[in-house]
VOBA-1610 file (N, C-alpha, C; in pm, whole numbers, padded with zeros to 5 digits, always signed):
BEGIN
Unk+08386+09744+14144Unk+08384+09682+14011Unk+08510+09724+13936Unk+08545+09635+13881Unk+08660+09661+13826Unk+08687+09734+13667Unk+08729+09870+13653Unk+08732+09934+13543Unk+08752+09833+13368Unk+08659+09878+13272Unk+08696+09798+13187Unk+08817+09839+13143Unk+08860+09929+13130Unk+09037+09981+13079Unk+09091+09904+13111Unk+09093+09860+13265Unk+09174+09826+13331Unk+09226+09666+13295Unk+09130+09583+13216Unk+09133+09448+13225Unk+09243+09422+13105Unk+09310+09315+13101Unk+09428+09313+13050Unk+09388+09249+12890Unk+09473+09346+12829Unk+09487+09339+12666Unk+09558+09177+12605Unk+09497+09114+12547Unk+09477+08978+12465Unk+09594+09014+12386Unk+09652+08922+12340Unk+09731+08892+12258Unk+09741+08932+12123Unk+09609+08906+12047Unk+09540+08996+11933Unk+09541+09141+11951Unk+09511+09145+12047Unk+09436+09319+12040Unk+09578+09382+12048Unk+09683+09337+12130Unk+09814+09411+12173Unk+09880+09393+12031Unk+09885+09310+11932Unk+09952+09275+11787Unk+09892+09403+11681Unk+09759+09413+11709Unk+09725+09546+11644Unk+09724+09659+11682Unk+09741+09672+11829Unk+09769+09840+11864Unk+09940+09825+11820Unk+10016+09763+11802Unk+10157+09732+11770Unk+10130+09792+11638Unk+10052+09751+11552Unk+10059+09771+11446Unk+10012+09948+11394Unk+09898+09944+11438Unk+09821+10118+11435Unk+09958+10194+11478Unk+10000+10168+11584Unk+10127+10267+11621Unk+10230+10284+11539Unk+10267+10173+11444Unk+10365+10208+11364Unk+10315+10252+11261Unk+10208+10271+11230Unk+10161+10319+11096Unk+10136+10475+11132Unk+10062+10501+11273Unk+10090+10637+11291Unk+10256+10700+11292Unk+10301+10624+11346Unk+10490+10657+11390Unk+10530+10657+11224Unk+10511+10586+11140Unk+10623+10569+11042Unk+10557+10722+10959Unk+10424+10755+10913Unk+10401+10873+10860Unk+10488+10976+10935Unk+10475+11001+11076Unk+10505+11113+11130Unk+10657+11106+11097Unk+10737+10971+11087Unk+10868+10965+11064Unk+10890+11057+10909Unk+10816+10964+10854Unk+10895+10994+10713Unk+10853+11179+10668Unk+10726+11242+10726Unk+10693+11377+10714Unk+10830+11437+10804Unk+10856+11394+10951Unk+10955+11506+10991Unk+11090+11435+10897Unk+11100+11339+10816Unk+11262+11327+10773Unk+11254+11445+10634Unk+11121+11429+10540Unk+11092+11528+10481Unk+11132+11677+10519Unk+11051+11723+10625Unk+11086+11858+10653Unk+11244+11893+10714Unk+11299+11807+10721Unk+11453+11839+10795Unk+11549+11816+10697Unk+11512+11756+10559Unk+11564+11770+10505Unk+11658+11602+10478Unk+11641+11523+10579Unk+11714+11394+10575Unk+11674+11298+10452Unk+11530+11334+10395Unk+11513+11236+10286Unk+11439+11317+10207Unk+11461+11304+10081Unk+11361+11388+09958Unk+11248+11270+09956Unk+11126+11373+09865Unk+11031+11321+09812Unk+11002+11172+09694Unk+11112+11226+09688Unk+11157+11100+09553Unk+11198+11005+09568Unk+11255+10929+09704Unk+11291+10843+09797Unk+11146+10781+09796Unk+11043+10809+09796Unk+10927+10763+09835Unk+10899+10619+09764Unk+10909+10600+09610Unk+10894+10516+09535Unk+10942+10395+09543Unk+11170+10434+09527Unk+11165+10300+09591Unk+11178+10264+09723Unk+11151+10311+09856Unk+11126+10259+10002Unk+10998+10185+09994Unk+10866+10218+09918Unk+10749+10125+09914Unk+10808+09957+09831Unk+10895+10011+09725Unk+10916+09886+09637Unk+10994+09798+09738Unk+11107+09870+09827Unk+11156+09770+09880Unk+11057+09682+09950Unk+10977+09752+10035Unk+10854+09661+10140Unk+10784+09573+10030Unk+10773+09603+09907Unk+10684+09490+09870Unk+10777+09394+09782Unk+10865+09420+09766Unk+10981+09304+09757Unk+10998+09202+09868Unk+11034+09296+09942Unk+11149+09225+10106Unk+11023+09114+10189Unk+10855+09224+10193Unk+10816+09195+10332Unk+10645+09108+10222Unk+10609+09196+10135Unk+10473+09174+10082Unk+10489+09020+10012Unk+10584+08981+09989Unk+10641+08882+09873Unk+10668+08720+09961Unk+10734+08731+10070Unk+10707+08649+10187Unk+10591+08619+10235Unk+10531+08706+10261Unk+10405+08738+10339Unk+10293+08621+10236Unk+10331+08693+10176Unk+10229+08627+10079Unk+10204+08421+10041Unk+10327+08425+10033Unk+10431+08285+10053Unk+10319+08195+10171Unk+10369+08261+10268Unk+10352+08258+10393Unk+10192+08181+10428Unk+10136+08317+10388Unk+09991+08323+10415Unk+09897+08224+10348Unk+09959+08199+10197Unk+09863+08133+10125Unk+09881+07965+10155Unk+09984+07928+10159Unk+10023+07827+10229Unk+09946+07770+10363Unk+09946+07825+10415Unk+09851+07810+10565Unk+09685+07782+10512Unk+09717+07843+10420Unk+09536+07877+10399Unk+09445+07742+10393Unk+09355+07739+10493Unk+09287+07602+10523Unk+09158+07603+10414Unk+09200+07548+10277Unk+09121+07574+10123Unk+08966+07477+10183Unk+08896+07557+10141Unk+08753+07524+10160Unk+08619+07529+10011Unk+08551+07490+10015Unk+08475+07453+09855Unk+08459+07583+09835Unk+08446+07666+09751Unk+08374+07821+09713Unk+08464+07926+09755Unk+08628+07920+09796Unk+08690+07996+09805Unk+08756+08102+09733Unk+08742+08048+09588Unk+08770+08134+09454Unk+08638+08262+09485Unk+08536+08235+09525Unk+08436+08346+09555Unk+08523+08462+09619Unk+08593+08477+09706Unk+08653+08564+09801Unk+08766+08665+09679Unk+08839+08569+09590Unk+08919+08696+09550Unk+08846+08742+09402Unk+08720+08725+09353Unk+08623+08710+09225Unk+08509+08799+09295Unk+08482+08791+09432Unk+08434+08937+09473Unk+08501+09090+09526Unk+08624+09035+09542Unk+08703+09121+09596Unk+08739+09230+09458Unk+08774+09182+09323Unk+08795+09216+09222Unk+08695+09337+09183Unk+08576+09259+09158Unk+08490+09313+09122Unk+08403+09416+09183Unk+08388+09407+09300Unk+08336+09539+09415Unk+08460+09627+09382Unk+08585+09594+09346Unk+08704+09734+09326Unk+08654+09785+09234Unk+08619+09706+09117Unk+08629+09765+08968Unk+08460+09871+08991Unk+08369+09818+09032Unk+08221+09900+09035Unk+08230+10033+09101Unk+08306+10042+09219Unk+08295+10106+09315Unk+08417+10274+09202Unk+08559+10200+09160Unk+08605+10303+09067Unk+08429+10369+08964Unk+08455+10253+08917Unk+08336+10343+08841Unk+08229+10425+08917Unk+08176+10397+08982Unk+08064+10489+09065Unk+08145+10598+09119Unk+08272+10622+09162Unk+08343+10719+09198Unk+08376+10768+09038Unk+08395+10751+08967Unk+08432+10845+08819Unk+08323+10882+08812Unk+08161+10785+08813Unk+08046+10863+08759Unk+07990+10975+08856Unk+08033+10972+08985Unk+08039+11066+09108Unk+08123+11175+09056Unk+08221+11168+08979Unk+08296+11298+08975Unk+08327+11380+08847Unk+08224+11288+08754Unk+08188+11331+08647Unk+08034+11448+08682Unk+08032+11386+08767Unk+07823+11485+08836Unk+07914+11612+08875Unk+07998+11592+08931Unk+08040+11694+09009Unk+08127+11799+08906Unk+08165+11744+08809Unk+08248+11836+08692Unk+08365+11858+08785Unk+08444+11704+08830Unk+08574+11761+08865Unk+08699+11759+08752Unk+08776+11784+08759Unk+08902+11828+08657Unk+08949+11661+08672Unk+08997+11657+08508Unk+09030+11466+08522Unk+09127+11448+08620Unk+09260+11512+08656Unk+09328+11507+08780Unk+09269+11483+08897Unk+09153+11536+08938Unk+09085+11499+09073Unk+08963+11370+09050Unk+08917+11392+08903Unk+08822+11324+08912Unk+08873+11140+08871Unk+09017+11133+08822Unk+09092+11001+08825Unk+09161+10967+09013Unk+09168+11032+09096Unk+09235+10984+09223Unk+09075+10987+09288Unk+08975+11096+09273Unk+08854+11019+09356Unk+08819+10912+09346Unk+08781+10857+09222Unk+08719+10709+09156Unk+08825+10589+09180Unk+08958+10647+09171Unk+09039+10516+09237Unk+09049+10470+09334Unk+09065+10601+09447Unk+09007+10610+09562Unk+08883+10571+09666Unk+08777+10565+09572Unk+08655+10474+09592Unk+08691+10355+09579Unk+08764+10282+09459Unk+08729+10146+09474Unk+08889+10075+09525Unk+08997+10141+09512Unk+09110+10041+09557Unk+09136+10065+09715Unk+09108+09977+09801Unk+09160+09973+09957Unk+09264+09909+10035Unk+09267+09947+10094Unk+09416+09896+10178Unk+09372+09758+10226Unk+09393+09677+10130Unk+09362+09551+10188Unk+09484+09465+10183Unk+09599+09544+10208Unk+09701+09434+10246Unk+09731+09448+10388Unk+09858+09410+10442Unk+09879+09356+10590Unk+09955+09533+10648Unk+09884+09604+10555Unk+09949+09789+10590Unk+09818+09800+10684Unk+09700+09756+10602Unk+09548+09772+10765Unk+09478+09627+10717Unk+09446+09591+10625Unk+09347+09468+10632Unk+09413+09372+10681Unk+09536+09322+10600Unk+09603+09219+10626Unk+09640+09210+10806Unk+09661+09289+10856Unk+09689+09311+10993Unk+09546+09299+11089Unk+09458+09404+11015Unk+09334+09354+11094Unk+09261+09175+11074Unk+09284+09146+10978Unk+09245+09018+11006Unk+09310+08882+11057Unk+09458+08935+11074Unk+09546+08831+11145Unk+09480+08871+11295Unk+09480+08998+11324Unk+09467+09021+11514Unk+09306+08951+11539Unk+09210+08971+11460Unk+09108+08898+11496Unk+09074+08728+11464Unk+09103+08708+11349Unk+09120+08574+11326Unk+09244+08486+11267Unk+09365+08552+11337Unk+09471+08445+11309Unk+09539+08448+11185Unk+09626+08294+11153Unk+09671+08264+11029Unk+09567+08250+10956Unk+09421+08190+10993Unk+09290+08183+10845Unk+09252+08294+10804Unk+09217+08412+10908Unk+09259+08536+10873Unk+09296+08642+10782Unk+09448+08558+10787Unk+09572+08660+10739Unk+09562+08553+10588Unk+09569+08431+10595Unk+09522+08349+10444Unk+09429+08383+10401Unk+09260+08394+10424Unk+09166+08488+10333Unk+09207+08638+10322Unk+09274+08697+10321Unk+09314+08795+10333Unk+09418+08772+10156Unk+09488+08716+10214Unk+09556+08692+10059Unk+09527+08632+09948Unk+09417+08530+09985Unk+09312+08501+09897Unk+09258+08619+09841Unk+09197+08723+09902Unk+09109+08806+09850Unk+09230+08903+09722Unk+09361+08932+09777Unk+09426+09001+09744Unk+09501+08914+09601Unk+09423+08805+09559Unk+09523+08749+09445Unk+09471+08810+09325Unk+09368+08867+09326Unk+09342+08933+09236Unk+09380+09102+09201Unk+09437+09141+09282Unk+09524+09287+09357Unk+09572+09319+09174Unk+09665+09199+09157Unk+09814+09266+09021Unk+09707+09307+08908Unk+09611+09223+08894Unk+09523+09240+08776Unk+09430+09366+08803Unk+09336+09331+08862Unk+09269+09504+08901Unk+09368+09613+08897Unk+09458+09618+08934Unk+09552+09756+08976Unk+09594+09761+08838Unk+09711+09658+08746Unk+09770+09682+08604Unk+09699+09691+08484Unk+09607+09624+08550Unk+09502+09563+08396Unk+09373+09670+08367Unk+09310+09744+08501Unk+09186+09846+08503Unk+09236+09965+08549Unk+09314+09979+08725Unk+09342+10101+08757Unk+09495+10186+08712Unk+09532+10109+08692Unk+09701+10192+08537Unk+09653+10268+08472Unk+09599+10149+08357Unk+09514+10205+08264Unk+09423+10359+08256Unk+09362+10309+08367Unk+09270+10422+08368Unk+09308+10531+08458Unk+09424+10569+08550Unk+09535+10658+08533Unk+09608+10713+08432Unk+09644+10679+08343Unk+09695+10678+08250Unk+09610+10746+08158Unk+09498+10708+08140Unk+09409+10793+08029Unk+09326+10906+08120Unk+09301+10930+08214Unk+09279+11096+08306Unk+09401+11137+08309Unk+09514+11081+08300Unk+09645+11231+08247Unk+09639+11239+08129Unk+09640+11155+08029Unk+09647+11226+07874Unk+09564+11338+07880Unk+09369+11304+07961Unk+09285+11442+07934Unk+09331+11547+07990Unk+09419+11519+08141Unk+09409+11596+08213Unk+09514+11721+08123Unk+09599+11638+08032Unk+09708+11708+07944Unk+09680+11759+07813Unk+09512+11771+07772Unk+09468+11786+07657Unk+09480+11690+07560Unk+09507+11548+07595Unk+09583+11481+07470Unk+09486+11381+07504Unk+09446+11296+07408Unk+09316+11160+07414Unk+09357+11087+07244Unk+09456+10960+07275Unk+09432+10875+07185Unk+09334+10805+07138Unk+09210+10762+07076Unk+09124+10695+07092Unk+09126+10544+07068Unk+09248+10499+06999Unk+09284+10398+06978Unk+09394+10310+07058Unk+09429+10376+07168Unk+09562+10344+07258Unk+09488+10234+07360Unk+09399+10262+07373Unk+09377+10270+07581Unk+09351+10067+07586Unk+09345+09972+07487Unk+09381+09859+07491Unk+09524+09817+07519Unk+09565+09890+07389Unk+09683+09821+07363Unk+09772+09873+07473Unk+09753+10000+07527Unk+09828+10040+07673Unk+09805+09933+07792Unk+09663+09937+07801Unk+09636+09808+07929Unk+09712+09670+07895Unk+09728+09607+07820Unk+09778+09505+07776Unk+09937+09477+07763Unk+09952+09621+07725Unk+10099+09624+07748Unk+10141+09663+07871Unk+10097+09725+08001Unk+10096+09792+08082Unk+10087+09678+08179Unk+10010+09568+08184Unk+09954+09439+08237Unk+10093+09354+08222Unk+10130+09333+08066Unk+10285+09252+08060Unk+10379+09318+08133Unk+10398+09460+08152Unk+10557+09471+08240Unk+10488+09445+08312Unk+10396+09464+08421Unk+10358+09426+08567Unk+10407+09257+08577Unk+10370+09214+08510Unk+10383+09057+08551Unk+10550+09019+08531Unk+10647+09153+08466Unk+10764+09114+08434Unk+10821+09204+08562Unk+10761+09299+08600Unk+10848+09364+08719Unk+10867+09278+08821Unk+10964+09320+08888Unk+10990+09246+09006Unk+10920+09279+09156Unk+10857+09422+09138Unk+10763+09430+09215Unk+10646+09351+09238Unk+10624+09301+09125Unk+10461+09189+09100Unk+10502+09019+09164Unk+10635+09059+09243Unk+10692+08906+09333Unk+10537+08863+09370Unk+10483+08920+09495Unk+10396+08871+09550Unk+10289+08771+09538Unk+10272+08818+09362Unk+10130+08777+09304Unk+10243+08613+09288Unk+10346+08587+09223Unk+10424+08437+09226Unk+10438+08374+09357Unk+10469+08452+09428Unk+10519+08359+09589Unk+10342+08331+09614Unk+10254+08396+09616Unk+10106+08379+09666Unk+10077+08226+09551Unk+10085+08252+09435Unk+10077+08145+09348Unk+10178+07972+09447Unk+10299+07993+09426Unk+10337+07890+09486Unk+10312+07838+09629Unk+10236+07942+09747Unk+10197+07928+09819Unk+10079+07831+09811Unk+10009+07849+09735Unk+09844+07849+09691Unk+09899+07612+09638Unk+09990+07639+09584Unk+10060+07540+09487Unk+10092+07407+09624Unk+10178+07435+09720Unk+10275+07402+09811Unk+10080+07344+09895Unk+09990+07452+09904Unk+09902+07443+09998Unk+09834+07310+09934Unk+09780+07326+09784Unk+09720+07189+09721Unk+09825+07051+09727Unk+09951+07030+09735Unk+10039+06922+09715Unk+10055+06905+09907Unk+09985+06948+09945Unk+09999+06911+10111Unk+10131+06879+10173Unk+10168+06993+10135Unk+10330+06993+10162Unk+10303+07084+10325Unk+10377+07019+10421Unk+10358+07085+10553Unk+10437+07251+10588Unk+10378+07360+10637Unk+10482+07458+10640Unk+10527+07444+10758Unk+10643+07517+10729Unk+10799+07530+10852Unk+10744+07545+11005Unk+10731+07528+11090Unk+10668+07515+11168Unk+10743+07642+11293Unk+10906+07658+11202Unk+10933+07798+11282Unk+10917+07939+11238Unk+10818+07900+11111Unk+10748+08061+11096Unk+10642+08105+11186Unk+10589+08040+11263Unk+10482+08058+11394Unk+10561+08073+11516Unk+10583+07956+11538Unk+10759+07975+11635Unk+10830+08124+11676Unk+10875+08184+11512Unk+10925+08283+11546Unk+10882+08430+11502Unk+10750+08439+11504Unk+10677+08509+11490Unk+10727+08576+11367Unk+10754+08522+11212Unk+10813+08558+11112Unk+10697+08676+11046Unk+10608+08626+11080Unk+10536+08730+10985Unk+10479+08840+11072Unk+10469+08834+11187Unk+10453+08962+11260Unk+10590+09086+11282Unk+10688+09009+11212Unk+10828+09075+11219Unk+10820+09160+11103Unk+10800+09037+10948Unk+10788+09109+10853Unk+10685+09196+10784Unk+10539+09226+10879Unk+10454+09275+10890Unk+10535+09488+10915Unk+10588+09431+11041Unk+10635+09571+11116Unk+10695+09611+11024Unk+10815+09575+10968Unk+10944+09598+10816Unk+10865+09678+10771Unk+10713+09614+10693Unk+10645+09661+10588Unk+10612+09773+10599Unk+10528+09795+10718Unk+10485+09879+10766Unk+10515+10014+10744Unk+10674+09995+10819Unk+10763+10125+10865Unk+10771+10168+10765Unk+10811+10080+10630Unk+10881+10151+10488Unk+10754+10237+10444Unk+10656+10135+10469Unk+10529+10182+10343Unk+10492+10314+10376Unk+10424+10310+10499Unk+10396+10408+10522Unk+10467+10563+10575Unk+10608+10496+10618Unk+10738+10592+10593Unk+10736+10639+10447Unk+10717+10593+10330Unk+10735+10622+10213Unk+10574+10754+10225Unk+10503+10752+10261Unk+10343+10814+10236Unk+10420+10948+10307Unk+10417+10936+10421Unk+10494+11026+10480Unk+10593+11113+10402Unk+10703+11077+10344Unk+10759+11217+10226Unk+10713+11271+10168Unk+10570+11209+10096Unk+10513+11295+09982Unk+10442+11386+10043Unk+10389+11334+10198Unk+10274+11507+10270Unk+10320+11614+10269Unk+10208+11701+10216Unk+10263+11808+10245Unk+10124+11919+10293Unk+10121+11904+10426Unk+10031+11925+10540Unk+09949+11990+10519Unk+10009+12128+10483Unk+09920+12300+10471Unk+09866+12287+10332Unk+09816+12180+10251Unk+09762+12177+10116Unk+09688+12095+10173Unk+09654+11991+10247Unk+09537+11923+10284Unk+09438+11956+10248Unk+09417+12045+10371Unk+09269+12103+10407Unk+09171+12155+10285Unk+09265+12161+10212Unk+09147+12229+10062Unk+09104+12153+10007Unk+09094+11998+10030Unk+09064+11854+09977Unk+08931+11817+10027Unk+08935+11882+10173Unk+08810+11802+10271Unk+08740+11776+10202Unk+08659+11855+10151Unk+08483+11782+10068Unk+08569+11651+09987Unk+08641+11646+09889Unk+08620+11583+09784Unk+08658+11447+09886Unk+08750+11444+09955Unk+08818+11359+10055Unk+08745+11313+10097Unk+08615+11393+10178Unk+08515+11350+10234Unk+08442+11259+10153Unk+08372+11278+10047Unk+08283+11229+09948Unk+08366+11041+09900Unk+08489+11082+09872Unk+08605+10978+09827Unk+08561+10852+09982Unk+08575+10905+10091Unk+08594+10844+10210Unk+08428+10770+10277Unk+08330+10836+10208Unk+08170+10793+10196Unk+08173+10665+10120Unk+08235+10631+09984Unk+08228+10560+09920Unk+08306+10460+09935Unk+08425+10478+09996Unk+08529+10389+10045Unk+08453+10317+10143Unk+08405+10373+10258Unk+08389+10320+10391Unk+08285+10199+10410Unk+08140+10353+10317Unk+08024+10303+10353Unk+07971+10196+10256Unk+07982+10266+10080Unk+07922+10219+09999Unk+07996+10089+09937Unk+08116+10074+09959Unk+08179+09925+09919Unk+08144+09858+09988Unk+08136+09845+10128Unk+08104+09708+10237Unk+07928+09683+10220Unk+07857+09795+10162Unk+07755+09732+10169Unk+07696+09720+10049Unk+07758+09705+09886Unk+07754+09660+09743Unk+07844+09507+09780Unk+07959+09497+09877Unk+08008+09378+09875Unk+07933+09253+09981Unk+07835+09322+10069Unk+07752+09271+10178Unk+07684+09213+10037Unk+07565+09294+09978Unk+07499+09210+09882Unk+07571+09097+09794Unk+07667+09128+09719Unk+07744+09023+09632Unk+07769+08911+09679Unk+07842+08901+09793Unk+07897+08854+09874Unk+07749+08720+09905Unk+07640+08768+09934Unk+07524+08709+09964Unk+07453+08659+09880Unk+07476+08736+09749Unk+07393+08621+09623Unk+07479+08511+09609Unk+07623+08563+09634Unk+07723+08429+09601Unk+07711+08273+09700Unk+07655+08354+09785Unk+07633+08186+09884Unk+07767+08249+09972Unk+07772+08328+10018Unk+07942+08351+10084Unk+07870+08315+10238Unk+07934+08242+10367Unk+07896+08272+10444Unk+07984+08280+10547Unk+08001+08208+10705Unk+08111+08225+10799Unk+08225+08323+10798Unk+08355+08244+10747Unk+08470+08374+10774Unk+08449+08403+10673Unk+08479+08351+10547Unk+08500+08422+10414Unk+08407+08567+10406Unk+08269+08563+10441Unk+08155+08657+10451Unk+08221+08757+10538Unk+08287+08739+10664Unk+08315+08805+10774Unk+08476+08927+10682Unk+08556+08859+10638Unk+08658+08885+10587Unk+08634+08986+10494Unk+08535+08941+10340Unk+08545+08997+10263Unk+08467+09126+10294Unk+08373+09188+10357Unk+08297+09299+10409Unk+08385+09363+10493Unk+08468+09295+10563Unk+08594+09382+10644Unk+08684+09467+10543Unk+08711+09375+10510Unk+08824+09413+10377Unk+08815+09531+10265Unk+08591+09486+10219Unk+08559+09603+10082Unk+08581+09756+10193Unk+08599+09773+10351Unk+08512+09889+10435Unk+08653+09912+10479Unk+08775+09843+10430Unk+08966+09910+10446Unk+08953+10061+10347Unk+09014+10164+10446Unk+09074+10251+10381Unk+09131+10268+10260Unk+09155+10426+10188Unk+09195+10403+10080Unk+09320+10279+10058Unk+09370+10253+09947Unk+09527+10191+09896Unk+09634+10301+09911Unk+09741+10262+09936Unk+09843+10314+09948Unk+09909+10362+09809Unk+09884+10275+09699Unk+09892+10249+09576Unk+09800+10359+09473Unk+09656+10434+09571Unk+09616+10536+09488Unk+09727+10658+09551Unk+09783+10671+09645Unk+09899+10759+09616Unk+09991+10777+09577Unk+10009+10665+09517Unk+10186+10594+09423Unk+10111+10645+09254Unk+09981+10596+09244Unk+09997+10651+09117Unk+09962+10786+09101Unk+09952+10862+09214Unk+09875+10981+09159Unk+10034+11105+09136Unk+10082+11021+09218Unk+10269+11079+09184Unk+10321+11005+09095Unk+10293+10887+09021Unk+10329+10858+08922Unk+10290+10898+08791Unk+10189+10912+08745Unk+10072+10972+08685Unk+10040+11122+08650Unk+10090+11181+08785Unk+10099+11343+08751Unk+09972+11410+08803Unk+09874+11306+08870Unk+09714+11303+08918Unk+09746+11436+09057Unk+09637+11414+09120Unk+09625+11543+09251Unk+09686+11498+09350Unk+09813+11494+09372Unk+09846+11406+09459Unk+09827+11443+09594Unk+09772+11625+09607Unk+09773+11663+09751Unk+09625+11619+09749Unk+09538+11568+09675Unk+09372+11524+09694Unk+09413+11346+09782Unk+09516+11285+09646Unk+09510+11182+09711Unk+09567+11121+09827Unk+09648+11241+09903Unk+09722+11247+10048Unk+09646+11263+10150Unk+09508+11361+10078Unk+09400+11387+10158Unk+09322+11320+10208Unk+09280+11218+10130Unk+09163+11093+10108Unk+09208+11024+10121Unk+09364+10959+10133Unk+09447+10861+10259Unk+09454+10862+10367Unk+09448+11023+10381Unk+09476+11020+10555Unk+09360+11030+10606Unk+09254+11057+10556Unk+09133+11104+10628Unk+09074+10980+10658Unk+09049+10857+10544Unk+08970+10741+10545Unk+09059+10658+10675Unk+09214+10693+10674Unk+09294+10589+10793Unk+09257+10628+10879Unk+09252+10779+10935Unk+09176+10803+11049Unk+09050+10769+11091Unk+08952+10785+11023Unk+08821+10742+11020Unk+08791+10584+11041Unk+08897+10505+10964Unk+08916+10334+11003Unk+08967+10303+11124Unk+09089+10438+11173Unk+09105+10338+11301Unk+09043+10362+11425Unk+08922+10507+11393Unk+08860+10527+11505Unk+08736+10458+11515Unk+08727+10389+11431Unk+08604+10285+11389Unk+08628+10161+11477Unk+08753+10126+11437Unk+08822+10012+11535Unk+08813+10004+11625Unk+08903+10151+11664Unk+08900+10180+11826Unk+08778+10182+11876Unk+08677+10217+11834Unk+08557+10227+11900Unk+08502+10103+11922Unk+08531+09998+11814Unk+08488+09876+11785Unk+08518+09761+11897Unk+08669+09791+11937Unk+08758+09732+12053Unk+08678+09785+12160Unk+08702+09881+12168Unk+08615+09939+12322Unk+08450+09857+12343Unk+08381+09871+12263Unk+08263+09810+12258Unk+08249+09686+12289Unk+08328+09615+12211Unk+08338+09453+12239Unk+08385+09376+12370Unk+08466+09511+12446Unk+08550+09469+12597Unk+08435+09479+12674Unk+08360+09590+12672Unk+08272+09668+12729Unk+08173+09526+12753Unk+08108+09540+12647Unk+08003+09405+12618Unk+08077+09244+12637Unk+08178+09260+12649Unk+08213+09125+12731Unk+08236+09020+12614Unk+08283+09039+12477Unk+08286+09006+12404Unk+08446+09005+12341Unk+08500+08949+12439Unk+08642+08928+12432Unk+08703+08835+12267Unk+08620+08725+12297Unk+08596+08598+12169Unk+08583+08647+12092Unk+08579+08777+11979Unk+08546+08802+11931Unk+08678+08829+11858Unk+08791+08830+11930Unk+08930+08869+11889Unk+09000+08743+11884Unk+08937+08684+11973Unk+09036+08502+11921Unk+09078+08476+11778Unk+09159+08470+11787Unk+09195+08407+11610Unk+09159+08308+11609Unk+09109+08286+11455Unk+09043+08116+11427Unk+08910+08100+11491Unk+08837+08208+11536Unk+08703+08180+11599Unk+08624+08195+11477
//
């Protein structure tokens, strides 16, 4: 009988071990360029901005365009939103029980509800299993990303450092979100959320896309780009031998990430009438690892940033041995189809 190892890796499955590998490779890169001294910590900020300029901003273009629009699809990024925003809160009211210090107790609760649901792990996991529709609900879900992140999780960064600094305006924390919301939509980082818009635009006027972005595998190119930077950028800020004093809270952060979003977004998802891919997508997506973005602000912010290095790396590990296990299972059981894109 012939070993299941042995039977040859699909097209899908080989696009995402491509991908897991550079996300392991680019951390380990950017930690040993750290320790040798080739790149400071402070490099970190703009190497992510470039990826979401250069690679997230295309991508997006890209993706939404393709997207084969179906009745009830606004459901996908209107649950996606809202399982972020509940899930922060149940992580603040989690770390309010716990009497953590606003520094830890603002990166747990963000940490609960914002996930890596771009093409750094979601966006990637749902192209290798279902294709360009996939990688388009995927950016569907994510059009609501600029607003949750500028409009709720800024904000509310922003006011756990004033406490964390003794200082509490009581009259600010609008007029900050609001103003905080306008530069986002004026930075040039917030490309994505426009190219996804004209994508979305180009997709309703049935305008045909380029037919050598498939051709030439454009977005699995600019996928890798992303990759390397982003998580090359995560990589400077580790700093290894401070980990380990995180575990519990990491742990607790990584319970709520994993377990308790996919199955508050399983229900939502089900009163809404969600069913086929969209259903399949958005429960993949709420059960993505932390955001990359709760470690950008927790160094922006002044937050725990060795908590939120902790509860990045722990939940990515924990996601991709989930996978891996997930892949193995499905070969095993003969359930190859299961990786077809577009199934």
């Amino acid at each position: 009988m012939t070993p299941v190892l042995a039977t040859q890796l699909g097209p899908a499955e080989t696009r995402f071990i491509l991908y897991m590998a550079c996300i392991v490779g680019s951390i380990a890169a950017g930690y040993a360029a750290r320790r040798t001294g080739l790149l400071r910590p402070s490099r970190a900020a703009s190497v992510m901005s470039a990826a979401i300029i250069g690679c997230d901003a295309p991508i997006a273009l890209v993706a939404v365009w393709h997207l084969d629009l179906q009745a009830g699809v606004w459901k996908v990024p209107v649950s996606g939103a809202a399982v972020g925003v509940a899930m922060c809160l149940v992580g603040l009211g989690v770390a309010r029980l716990a009497r953590m210090r606003p520094a830890d107790a603002a990166v747990f609760g963000l940490q609960g509800g914002m996930g890596n649901v771009g093409y750094t792990m979601g966006g990637s996991l749902c192209f290798a299993l279902w294709g360009m529709q996939g990688l388009a609900l995927e950016q569907m879900y994510c059009l609501m990303w600029p607003f949750f992140s500028f409009l709720f999780c800024f904000p509310l960064a922003y006011h756990y450092r004033e406490l964390a600094r003794g200082r509490r305006d009581e009259t600010s924390d609008v007029v900050y979100a609001l103003r905080t919301l306008g530069r986002s939509l004026c930075d040039v980082r917030s490309l994505p959320l426009y190219t996804a818009t004209l994508g979305l635009a180009l997709n309703l006027w049935d305008a045909p896309p380029p037919a050598a972005v498939e051709r030439w595998h454009v977005v699995d190119v600019l996928m890798v780009v992303g990759i390397i930077l982003q998580f090359g950028g995560v990589g400077l800020t580790v700093r290894a031998r401070r980990l380990p004093r995180f575990w519990k809270k990491a742990l607790g952060a990584s319970a709520l990430k994993l377990v308790a979003s996919p199955l508050l977004m399983l229900g939502l998802a089900m009163a809404m009438g969600m069913t086929g891919l969209p259903l399949q997508v958005c429960i993949l997506l709420a059960a993505m690892p932390s955001a990359l973005y709760t470690v950008l602000m927790a160094n922006i912010f002044g937050l725990n940033r060795n908590l939120a290095n902790a509860t990045f790396i722990l939940t990515h590990a924990l996601c991709l041995a989930a996978v891996a296990a997930a892949g193995l299972a499905w070969r095993m059981g003969g359930m190859d189809s299961v990786f077809a894109p577009g199934q």
